[in-house]
N, C-alpha and C positions, 0 to 999 in steps of 0.2 A: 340364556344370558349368564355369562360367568360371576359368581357372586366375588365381591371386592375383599381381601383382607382385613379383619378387625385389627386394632392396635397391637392386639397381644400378635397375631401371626407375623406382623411388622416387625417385632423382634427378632426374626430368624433370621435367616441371613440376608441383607437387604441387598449385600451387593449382588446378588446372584441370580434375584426376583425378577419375576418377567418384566413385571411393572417398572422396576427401575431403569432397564437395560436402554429404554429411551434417552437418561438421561446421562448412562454410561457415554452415551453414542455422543449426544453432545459435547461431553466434557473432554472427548478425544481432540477437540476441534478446537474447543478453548483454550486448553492449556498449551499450546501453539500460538495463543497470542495473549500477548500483556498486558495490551488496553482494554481488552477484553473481560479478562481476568481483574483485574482493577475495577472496571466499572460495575462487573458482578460481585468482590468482596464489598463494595461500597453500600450496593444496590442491598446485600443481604445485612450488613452492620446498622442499617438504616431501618432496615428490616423487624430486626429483633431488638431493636432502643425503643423504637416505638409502639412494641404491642403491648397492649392491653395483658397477658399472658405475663404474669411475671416467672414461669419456667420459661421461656420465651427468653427474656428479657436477661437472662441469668445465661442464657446461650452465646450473648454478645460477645463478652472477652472470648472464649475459645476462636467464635467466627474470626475473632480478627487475629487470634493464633492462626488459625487456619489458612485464612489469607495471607496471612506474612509467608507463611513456610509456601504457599504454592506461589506467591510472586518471586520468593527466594529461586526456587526451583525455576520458573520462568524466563528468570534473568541470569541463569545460570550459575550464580553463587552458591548454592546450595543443592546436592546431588546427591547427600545420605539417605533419600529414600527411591524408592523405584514409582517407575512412571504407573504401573498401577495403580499403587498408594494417591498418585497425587491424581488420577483420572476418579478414583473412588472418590476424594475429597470434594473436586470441584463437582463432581454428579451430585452431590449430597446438598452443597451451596444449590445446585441449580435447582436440586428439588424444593428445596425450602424457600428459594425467593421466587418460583411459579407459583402463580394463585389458583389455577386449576390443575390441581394433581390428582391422583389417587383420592383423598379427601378434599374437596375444593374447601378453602381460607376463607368462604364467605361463612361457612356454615360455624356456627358460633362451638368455642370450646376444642370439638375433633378436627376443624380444619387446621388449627396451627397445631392442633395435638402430634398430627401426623410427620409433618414435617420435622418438629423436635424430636419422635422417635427416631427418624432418618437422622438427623445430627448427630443423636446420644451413640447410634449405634456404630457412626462414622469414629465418633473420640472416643469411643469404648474402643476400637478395633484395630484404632493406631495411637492406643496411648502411651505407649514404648516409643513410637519415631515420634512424636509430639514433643518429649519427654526429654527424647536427643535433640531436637531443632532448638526445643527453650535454651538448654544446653551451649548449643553452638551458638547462637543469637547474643547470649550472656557472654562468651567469648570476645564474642567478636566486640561487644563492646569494650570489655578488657582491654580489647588490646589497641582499639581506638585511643582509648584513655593513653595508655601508655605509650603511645608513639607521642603525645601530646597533640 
């Protein structure tokens, strides 16, 4: 039987792990639809307010960075990053708001542990296009404003 990753090996490249590629797969599928995608940024914002984990819980604002910038991209208003990047993002949601994953969520401390590696290493990996989307987002209010 193949032995499971510890946290520290979790830091390597997650997008590339066998482990994760499940959830690559899925995310192909998702971010082709926007209720989808909606119900999954919700399902995971709800996710990390309420855990016990306050690393957890510190994850919240980014997630709903993250959900903005892939419903942007969903809705087509937003196309400054590559479809990669955003199939990476939504596999990362998916793994974090699955309760049996790699470390199943029941088990106290390393089950959400796991899953915030998988986030950290998502906003680690696209902190530059994150960086740009705040950016444009900020714009775009700008210029809301200014049309009146």
């Amino acid at each position: 039987m193949a032995r499971r990753p510890n946290l520290t090996q979790l830091r390597g490249n997650i997008a590339k792990a066998r482990f994760f590629r499940v959830y690559t797969d899925r995310a192909r599928r998702v971010v082709k639809d926007p209720t989808a995608i909606e119900e999954l940024v919700q399902h995971a914002r709800t996710k990390a307010s309420g855990s016990p984990n306050s690393k957890v819980r510190e994850l919240g604002d980014r997630i709903k960075l993250l959900g903005r910038l892939v419903r942007a991209y969903a809705n087509g208003t937003y196309r400054e990053i590559g479809v990669g990047n955003v199939v990476l993002i939504v596999a990362a949601i998916l793994y974090f708001v699955t309760p049996i994953d790699l470390i199943p969520d029941a088990i106290p401390g390393a089950g959400l542990m796991d899953d915030a590696t998988v986030l950290a290493f998502v906003l680690a990996k696209l902190e530059l296009e994150l960086d740009r989307f705040s950016m444009w987002e900020k714009d775009q209010a700008i210029d809301a404003i200014s049309r009146g």
